[in-house]
Backbone as JSON, one array per atom type, in Angstrom:
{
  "sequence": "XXXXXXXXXXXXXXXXXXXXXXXXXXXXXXXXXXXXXXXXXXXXXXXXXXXXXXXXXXXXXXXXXXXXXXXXXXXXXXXXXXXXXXXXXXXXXXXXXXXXXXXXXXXXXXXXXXXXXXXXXXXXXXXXXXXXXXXXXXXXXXXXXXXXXXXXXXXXXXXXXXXXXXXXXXXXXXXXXXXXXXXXXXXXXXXXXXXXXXXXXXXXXXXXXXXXXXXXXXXXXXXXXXXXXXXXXXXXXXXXXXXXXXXXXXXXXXXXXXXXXXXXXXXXXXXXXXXXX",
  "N": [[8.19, -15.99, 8.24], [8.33, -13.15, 7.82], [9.73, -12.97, 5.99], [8.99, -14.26, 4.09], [6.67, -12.52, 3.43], [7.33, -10.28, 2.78], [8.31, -11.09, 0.0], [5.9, -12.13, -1.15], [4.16, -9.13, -0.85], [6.03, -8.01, -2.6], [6.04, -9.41, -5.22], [3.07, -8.85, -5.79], [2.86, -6.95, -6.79], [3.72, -6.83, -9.98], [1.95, -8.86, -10.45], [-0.61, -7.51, -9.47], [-0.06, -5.62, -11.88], [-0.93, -6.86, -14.14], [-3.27, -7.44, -13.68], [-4.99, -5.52, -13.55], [-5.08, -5.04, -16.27], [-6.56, -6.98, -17.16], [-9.19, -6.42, -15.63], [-11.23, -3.62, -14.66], [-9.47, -1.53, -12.84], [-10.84, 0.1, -10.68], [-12.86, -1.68, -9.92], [-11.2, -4.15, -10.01], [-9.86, -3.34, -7.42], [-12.34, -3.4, -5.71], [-13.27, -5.76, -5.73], [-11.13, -7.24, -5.19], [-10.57, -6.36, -1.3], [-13.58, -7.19, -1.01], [-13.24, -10.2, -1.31], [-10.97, -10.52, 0.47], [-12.09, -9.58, 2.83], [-14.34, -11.17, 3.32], [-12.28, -13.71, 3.69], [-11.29, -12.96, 6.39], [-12.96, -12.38, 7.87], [-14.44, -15.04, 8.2], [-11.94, -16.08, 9.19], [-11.76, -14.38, 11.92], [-13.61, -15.24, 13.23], [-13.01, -17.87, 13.71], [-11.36, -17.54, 15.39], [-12.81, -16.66, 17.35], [-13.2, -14.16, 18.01], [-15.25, -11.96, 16.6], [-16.71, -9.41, 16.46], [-18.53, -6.67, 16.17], [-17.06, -3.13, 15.91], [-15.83, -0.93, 18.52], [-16.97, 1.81, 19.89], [-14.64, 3.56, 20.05], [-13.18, 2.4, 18.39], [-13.86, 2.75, 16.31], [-13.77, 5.11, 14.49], [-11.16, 4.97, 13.46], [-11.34, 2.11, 12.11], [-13.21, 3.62, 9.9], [-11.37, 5.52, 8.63], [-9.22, 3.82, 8.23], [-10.26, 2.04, 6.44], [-11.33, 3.21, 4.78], [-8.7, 5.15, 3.42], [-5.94, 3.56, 3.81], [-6.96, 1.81, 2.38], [-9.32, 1.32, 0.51], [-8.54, 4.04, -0.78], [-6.05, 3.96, -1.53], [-5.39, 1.56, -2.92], [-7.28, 1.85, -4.97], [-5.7, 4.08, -6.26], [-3.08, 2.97, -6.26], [-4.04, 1.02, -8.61], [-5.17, 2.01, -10.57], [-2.85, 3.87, -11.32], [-1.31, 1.67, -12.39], [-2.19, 0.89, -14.46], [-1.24, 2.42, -16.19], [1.69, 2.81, -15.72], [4.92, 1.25, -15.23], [5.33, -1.62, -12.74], [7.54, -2.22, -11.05], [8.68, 1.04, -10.83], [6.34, 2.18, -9.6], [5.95, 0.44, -7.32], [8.01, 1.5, -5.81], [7.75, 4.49, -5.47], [5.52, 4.3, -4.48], [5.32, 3.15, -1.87], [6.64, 4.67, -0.76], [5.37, 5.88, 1.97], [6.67, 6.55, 4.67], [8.14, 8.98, 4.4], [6.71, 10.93, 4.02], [5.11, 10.4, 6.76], [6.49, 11.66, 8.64], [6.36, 14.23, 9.07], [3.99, 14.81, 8.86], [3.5, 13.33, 11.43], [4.97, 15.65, 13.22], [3.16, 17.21, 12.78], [0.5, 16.55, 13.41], [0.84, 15.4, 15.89], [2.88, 15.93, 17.04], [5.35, 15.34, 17.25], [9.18, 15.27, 17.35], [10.81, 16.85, 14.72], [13.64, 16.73, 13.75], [16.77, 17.73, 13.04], [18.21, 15.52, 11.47], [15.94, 13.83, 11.08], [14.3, 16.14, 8.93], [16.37, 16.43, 6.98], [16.19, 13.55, 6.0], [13.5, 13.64, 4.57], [14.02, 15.32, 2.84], [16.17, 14.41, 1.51], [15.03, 11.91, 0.75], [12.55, 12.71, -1.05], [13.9, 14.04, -3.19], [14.64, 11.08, -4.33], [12.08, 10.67, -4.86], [11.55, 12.17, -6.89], [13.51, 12.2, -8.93], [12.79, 9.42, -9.93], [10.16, 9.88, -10.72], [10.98, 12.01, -12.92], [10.78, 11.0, -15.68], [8.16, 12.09, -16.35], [8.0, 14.31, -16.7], [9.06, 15.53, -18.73], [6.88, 14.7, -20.32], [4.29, 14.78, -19.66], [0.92, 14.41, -19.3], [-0.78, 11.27, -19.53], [1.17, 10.1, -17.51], [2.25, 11.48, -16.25], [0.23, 12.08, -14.33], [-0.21, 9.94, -13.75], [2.09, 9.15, -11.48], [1.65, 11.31, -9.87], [-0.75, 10.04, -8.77], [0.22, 7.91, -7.25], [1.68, 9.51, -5.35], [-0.23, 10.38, -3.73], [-1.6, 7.98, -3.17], [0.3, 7.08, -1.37], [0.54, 9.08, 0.68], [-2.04, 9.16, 1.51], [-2.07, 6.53, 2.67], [-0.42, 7.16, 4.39], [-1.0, 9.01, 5.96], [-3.4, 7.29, 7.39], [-1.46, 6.21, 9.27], [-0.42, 7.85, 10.96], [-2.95, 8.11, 12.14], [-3.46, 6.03, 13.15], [-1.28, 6.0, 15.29], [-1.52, 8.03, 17.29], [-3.97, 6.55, 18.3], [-5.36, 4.64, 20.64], [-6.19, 1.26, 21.39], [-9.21, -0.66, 21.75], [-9.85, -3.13, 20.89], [-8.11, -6.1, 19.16], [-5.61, -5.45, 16.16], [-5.99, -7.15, 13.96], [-8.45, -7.97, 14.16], [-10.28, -5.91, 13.78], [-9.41, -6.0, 11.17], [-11.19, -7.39, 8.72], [-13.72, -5.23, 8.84], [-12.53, -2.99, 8.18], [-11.78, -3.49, 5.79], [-14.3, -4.15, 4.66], [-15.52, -1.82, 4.92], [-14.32, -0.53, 2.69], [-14.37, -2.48, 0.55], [-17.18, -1.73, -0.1], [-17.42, 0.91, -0.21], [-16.22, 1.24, -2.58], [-17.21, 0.24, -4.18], [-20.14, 1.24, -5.63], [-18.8, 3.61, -6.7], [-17.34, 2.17, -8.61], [-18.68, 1.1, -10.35], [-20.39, 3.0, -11.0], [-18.58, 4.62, -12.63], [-16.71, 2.89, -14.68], [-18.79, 0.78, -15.04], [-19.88, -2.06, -15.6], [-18.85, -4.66, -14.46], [-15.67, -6.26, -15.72], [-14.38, -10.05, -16.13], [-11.63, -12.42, -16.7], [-10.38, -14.91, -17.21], [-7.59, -14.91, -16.74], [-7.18, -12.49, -15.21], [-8.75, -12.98, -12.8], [-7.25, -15.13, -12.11], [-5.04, -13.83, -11.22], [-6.43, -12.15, -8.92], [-6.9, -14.5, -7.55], [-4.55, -14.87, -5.83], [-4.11, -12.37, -4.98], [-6.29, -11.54, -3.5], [-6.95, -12.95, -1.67], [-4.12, -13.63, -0.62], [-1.86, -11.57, -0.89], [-3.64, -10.08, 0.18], [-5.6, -10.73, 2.65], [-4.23, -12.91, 3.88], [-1.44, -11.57, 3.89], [-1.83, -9.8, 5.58], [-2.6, -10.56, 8.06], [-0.02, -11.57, 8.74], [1.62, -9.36, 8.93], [0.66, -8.24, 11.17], [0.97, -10.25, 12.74], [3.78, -10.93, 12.87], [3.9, -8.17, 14.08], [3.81, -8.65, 16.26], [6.22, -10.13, 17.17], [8.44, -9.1, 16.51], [10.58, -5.59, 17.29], [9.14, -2.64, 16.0], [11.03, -1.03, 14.26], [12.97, -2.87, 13.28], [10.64, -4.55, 11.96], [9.62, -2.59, 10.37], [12.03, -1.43, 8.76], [12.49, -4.34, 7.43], [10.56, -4.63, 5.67], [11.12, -2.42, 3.84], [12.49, -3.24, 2.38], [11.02, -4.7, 0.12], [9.93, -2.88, -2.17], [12.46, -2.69, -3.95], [12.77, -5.55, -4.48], [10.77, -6.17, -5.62], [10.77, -4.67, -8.04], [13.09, -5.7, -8.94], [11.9, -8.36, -9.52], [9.88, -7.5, -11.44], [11.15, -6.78, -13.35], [12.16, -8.65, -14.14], [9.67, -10.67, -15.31], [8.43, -8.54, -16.4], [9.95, -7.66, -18.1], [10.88, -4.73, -17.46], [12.43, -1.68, -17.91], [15.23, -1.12, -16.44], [17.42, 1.56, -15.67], [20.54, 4.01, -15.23], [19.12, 6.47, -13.91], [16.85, 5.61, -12.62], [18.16, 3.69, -10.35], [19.41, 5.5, -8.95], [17.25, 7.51, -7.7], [15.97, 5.02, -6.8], [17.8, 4.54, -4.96], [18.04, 6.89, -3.36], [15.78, 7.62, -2.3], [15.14, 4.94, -0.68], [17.62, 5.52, 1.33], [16.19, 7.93, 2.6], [13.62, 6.76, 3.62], [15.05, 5.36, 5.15], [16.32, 6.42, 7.01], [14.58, 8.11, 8.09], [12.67, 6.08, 9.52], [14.81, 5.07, 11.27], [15.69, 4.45, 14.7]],
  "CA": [[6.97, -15.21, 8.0], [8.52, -12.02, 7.77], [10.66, -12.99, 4.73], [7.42, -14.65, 3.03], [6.04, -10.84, 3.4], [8.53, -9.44, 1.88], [7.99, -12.05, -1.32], [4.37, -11.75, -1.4], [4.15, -7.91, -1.43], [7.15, -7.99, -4.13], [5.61, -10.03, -6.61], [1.74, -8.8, -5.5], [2.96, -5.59, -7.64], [3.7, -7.49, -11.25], [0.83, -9.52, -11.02], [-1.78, -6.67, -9.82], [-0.13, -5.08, -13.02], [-1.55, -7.94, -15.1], [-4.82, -8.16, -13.4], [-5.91, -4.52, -14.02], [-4.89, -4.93, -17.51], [-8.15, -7.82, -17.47], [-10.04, -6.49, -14.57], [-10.58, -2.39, -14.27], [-8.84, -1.24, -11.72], [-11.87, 0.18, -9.48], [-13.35, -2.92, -9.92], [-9.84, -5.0, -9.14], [-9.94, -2.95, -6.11], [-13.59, -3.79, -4.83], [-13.02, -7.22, -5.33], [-10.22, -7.74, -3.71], [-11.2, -6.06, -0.62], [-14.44, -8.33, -0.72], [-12.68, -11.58, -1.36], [-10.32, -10.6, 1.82], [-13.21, -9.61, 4.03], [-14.91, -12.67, 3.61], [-11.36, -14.38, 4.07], [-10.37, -12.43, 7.69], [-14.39, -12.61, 8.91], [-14.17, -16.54, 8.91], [-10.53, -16.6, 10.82], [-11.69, -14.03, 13.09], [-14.89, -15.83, 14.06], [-12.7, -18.94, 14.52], [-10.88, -17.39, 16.9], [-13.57, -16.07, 18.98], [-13.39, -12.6, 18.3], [-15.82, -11.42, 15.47], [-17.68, -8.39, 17.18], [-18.46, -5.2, 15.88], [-16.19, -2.42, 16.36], [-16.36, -0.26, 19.55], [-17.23, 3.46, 19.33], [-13.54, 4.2, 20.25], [-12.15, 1.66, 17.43], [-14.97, 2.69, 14.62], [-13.59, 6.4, 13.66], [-9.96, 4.53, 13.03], [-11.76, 1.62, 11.22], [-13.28, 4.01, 9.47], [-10.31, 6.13, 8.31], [-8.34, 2.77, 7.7], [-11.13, 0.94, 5.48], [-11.3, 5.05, 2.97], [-7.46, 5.63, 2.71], [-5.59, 2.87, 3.56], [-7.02, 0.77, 1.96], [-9.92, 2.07, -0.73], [-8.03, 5.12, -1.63], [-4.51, 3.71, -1.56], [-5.83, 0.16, -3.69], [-7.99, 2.32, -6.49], [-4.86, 5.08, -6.8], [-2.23, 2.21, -6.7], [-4.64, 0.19, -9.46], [-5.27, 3.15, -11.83], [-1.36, 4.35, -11.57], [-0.65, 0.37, -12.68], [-3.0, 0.3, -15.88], [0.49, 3.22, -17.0], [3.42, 3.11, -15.03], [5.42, -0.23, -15.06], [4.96, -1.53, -11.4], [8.66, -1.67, -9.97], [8.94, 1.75, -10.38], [5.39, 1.98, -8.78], [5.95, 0.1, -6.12], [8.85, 2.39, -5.13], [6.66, 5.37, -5.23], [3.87, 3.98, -3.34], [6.25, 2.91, -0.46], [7.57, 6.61, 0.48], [4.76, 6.77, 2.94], [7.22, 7.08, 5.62], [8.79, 10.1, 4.19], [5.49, 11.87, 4.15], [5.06, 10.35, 8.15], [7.38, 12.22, 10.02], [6.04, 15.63, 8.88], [2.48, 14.59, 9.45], [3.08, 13.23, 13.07], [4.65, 16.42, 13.88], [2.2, 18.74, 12.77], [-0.23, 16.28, 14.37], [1.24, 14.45, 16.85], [3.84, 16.78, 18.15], [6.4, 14.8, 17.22], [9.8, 16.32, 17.09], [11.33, 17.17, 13.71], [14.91, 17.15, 14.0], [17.76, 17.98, 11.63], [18.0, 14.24, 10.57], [14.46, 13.8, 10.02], [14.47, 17.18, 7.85], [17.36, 15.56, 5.99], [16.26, 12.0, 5.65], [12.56, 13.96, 4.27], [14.6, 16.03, 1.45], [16.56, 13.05, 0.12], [13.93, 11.32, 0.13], [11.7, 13.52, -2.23], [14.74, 14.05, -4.27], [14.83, 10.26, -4.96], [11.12, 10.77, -5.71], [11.65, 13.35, -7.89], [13.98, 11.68, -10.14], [11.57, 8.36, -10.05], [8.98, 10.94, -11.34], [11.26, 13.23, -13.81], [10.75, 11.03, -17.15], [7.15, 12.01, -16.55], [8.21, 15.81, -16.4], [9.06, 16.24, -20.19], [6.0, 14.57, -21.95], [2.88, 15.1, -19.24], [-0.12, 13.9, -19.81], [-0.97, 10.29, -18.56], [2.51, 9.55, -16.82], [2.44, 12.54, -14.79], [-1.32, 12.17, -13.45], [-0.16, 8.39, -12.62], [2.99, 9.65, -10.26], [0.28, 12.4, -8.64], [-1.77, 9.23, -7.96], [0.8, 7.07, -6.52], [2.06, 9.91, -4.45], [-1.69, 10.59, -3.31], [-1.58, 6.53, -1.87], [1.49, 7.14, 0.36], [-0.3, 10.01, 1.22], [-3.15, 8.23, 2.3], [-1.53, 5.57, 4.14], [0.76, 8.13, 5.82], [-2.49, 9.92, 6.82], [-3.66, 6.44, 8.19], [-0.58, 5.55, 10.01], [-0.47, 8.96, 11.91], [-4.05, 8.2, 12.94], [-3.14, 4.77, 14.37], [-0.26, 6.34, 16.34], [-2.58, 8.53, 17.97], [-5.31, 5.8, 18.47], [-5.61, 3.85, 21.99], [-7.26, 0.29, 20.58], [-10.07, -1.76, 22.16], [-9.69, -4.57, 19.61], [-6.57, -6.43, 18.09], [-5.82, -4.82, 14.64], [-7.01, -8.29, 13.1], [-10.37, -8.26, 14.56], [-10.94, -4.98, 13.22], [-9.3, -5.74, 9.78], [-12.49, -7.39, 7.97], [-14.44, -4.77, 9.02], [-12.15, -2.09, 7.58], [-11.81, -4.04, 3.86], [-15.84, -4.31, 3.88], [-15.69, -0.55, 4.12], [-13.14, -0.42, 1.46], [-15.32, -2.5, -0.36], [-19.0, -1.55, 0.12], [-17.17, 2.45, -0.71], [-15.57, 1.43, -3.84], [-18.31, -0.66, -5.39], [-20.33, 2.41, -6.18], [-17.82, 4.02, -7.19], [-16.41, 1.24, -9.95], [-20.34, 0.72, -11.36], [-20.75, 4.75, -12.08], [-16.9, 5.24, -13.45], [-16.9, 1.51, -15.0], [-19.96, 0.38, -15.4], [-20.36, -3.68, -15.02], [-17.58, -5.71, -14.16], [-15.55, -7.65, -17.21], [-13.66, -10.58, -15.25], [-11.22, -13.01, -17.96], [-9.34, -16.05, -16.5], [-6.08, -14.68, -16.27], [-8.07, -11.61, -14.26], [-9.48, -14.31, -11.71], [-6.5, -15.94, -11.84], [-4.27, -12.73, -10.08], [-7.41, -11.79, -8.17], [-6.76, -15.62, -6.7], [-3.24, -14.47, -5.55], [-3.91, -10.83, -4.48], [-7.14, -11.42, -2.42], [-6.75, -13.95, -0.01], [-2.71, -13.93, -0.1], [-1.13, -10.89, -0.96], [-4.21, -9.21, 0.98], [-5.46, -11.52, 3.72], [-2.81, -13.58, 4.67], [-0.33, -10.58, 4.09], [-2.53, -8.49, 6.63], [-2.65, -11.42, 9.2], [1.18, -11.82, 8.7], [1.95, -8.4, 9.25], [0.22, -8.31, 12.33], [1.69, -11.29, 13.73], [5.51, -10.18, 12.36], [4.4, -7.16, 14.83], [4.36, -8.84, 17.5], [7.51, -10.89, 17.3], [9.68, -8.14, 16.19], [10.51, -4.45, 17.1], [8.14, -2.32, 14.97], [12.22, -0.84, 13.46], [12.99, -4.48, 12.63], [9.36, -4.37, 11.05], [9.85, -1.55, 9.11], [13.22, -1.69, 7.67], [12.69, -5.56, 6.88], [9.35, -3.94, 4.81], [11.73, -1.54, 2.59], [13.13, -4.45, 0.78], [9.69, -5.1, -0.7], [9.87, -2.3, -3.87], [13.38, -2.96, -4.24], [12.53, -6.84, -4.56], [9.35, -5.98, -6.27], [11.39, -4.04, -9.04], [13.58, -7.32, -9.45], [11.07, -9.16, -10.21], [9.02, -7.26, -12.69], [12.49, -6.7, -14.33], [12.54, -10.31, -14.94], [8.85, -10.95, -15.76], [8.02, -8.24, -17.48], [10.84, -6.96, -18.63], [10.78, -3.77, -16.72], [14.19, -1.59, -18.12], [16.22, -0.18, -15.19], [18.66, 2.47, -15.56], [21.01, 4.83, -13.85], [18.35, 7.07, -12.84], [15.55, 4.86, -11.71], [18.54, 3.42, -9.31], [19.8, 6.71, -8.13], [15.93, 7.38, -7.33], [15.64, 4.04, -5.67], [18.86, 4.56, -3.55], [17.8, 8.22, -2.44], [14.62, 7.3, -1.79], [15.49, 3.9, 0.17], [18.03, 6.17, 2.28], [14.87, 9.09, 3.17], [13.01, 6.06, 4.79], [16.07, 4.47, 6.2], [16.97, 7.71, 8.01], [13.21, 8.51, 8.59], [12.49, 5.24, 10.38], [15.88, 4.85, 12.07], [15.98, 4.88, 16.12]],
  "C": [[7.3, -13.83, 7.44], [9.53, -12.16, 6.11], [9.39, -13.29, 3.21], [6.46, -13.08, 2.48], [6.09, -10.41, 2.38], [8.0, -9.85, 0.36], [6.65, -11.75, -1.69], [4.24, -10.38, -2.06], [5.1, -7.39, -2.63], [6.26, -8.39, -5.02], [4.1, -9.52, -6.57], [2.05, -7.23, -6.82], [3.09, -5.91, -9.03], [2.96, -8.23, -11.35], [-0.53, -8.72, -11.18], [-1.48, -5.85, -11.25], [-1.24, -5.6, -14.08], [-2.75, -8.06, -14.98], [-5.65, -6.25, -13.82], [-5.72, -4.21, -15.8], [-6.05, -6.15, -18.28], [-8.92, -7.22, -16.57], [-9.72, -4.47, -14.42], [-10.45, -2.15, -13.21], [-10.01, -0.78, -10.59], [-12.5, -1.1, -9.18], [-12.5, -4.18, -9.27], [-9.97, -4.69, -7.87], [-11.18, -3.42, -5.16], [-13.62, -5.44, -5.05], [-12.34, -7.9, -4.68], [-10.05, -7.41, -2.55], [-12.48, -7.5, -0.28], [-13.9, -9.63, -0.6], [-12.35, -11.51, 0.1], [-10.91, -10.33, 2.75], [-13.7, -10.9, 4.56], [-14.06, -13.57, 4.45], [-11.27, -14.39, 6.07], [-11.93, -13.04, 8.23], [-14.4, -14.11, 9.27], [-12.87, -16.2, 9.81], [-10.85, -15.42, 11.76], [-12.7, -14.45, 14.07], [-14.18, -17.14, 14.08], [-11.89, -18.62, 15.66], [-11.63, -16.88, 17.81], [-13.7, -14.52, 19.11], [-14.31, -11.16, 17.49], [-16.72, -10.6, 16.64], [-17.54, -7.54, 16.59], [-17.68, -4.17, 16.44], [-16.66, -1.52, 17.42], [-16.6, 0.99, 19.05], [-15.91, 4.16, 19.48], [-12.72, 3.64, 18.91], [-12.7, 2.42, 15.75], [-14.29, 4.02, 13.67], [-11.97, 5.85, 12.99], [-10.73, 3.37, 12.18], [-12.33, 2.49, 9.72], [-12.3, 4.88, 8.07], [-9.5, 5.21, 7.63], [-8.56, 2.51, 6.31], [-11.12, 2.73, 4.11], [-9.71, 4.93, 2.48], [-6.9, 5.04, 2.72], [-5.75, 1.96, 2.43], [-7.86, 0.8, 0.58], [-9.24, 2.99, -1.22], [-6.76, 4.36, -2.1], [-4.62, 2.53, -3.15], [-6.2, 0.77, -5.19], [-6.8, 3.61, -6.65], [-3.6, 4.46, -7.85], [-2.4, 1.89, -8.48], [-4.55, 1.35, -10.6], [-3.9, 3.28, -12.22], [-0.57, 2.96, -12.41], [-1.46, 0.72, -13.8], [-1.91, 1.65, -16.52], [1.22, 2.69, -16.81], [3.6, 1.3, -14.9], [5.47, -0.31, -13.38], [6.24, -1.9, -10.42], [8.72, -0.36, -9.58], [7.66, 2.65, -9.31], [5.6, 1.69, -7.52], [7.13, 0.94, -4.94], [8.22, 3.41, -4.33], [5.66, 5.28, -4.14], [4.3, 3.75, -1.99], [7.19, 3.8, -0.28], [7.26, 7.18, 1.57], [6.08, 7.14, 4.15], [7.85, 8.2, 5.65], [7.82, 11.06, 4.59], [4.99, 11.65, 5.93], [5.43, 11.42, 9.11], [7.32, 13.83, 9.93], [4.49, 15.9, 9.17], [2.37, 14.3, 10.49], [3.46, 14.86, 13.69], [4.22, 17.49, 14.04], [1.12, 17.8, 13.51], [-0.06, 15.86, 15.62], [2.43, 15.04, 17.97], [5.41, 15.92, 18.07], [7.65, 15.33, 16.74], [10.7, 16.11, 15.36], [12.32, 17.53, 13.69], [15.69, 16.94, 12.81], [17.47, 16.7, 10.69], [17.32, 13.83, 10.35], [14.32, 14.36, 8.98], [15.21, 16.6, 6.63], [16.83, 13.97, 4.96], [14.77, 12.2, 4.93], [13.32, 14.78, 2.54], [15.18, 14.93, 0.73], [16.18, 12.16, -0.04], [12.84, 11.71, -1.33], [12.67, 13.62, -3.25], [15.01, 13.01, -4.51], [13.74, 10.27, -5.45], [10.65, 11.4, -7.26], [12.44, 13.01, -9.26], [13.27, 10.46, -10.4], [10.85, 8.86, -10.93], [9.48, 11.17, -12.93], [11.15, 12.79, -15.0], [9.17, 11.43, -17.9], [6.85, 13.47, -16.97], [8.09, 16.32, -18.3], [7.52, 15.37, -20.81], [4.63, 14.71, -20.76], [2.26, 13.84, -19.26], [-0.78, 12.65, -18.65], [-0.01, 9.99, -17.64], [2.6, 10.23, -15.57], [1.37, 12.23, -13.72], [-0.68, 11.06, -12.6], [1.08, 8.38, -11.4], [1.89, 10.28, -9.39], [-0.54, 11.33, -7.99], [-1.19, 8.35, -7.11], [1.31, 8.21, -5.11], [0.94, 10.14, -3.3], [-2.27, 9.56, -2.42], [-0.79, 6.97, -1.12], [0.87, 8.37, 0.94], [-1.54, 9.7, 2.16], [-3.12, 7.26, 3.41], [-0.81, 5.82, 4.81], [-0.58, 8.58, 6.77], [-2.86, 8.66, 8.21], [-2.71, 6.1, 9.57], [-0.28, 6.53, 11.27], [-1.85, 8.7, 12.66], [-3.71, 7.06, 14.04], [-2.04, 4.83, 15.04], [-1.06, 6.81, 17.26], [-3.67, 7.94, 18.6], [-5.01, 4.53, 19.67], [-6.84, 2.56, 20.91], [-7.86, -0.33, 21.85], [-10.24, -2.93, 22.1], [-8.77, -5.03, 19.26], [-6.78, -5.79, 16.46], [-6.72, -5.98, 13.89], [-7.88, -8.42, 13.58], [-10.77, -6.87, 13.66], [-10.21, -4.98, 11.3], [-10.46, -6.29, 8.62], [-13.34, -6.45, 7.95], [-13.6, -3.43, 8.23], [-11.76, -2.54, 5.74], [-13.11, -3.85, 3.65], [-16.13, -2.66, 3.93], [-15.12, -0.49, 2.9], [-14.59, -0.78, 0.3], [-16.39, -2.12, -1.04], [-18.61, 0.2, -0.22], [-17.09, 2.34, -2.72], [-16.6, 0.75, -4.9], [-19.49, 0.39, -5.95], [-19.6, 3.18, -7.73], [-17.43, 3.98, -8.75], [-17.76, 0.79, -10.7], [-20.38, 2.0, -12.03], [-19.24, 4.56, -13.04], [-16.96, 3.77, -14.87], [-17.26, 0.62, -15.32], [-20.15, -0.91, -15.23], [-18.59, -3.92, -15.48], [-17.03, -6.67, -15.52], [-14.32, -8.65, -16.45], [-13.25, -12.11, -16.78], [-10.62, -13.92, -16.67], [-8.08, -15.77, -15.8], [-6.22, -13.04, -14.98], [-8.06, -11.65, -13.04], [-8.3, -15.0, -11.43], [-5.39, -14.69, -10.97], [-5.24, -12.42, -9.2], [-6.91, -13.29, -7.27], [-5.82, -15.48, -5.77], [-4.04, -13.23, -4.47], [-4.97, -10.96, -3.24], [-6.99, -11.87, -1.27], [-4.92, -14.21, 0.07], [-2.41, -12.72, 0.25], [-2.43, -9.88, -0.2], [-4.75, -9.36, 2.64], [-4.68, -12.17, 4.56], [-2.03, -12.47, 4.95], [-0.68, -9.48, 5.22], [-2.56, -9.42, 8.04], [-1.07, -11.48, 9.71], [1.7, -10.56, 9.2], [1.6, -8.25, 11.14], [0.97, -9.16, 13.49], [3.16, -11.26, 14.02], [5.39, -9.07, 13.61], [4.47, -7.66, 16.2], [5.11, -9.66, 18.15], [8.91, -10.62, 17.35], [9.3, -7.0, 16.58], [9.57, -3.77, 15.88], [9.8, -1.51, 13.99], [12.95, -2.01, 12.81], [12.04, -4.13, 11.61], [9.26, -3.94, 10.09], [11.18, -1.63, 8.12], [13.47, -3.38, 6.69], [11.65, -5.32, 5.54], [9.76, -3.37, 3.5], [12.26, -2.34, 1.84], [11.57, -4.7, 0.07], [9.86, -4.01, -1.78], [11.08, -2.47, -4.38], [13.33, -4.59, -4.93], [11.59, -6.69, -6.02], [9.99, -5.42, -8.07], [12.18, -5.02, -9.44], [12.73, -8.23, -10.32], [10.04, -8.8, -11.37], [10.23, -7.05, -13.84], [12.76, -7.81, -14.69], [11.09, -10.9, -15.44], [8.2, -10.41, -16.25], [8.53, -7.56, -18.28], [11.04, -5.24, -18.38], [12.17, -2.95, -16.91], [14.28, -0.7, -16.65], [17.35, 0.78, -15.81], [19.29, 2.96, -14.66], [20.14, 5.51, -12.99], [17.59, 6.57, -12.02], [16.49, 4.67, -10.6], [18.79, 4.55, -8.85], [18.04, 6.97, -7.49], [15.6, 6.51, -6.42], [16.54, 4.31, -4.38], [18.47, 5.94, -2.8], [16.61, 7.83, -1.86], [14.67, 6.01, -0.32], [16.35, 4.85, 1.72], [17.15, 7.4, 3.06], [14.75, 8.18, 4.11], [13.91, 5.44, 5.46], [16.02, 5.06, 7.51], [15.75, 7.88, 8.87], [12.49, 8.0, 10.2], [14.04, 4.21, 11.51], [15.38, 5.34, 13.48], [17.52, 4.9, 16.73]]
}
């Protein structure tokens, strides 16, 4: 299960490339959201547990269904209709760098040398990831600012659900945090976007991304957590943009160089260090 993850979220990054290149990206985003609502609301009403969220679960549903998942989805999606999506998917998976400075300004959590450390060479693999965006501007740069703006978002989230005592299993409350997602972003992708243009090959990654690489992969996760350490969890996780960058390097021809790897390896070592116990 946990290896299937891995695979999924790898390749979920070279195909959402493809699908916002038929499908605009706000629009990609509110669909797939909806698709996976629908998906989770049946399997959580076969198991017996479809209820509305409590008043203790709703302000974290809340929070989940905006940044996790709406902000993170329509930043990702936009940053993909530029940036080739290995080096994307790198980017987008730094939240943990941005974590351990957000728990302990919120959370009190302590900030010690090798955090500090494993937070600087981290950003300095970001930074060279970034730097071919440095000399020419324009669109390249905005689409780094937006990818850094997701891990941002789902750092934000992940600090909340440290902090957050649950009522509910995460998967009972995950339909209910996509149909925010959704029911936010569909607005949204009508004003910016205007009506939906959906092509075969569109529909055909939307088939993939919704109910696998979003549903399943959100059920899977869940279940991965409670089989394994959540440091297992995580470090088995960081192979996913590394993977992910493999594979668009072979399907869409994605060039690699020295820097991108120096970038990947600093970066990979931030969250190593970050999420090390």
């Amino acid at each position: 299960m946990l290896l299937s993850l891995v695979l999924i979220w790898a390749v979920s990054w070279p195909v959402i490339k493809v699908g916002v290149g038929q499908i605009p990206a706000l629009w990609y985003a509110c669909l797939r959201y909806a698709i996976a609502a629908l998906i989770l609301f049946g399997l959580v009403a076969l198991r017996g547990e479809l209820a509305l969220p409590s008043r203790t679960d709703l302000p974290l549903v809340v929070v989940s269904g905006v940044l996790q998942m709406a902000a993170y989805s329509a930043l990702t999606g936009l940053a993909l209709t530029v940036l080739p999506p290995g080096r994307a998917s790198v980017l987008a998976f730094s939240t943990p760098i941005l974590v351990a400075p957000l728990a302990a300004w919120r959370l009190g959590e302590k900030l010690g040398l090798r955090i500090a450390a494993a937070v600087a060479i981290g950003c300095a693999g970001l930074v060279i990831i970034a730097s071919p965006s440095f000399a020419v501007g324009g669109r390249p740069a905005t689409a780094y600012a937006m990818l850094i703006g997701a891990a941002a978002a789902w750092a934000v989230t992940i600090v909340a659900v440290r902090g957050h005592r649950f009522q509910s299993s995460p998967l009972s409350l995950a339909p209910w945090q996509m149909l925010i997602a959704a029911v936010l972003l569909l607005p949204i992708a009508s004003s910016v976007e205007g009506a939906p243009r959906l092509t075969l090959l569109g529909a055909t990654t939307l088939a993939y991304v919704a109910p696998v690489a979003t549903a399943f992969a959100y059920w899977a996760v869940v279940e991965a957590g409670r089989r394994f350490a959540a440091s297992t969890l995580s470090m088995a996780l960081l192979a996913t943009p590394s993977v992910g960058l493999l594979i668009s390097a072979w399907a869409l021809k994605e060039p690699i160089n020295a820097a991108l790897l120096t970038g990947v390896a600093l970066t990979a070592t931030g969250i190593r260090l970050t999420v090390a116990r």
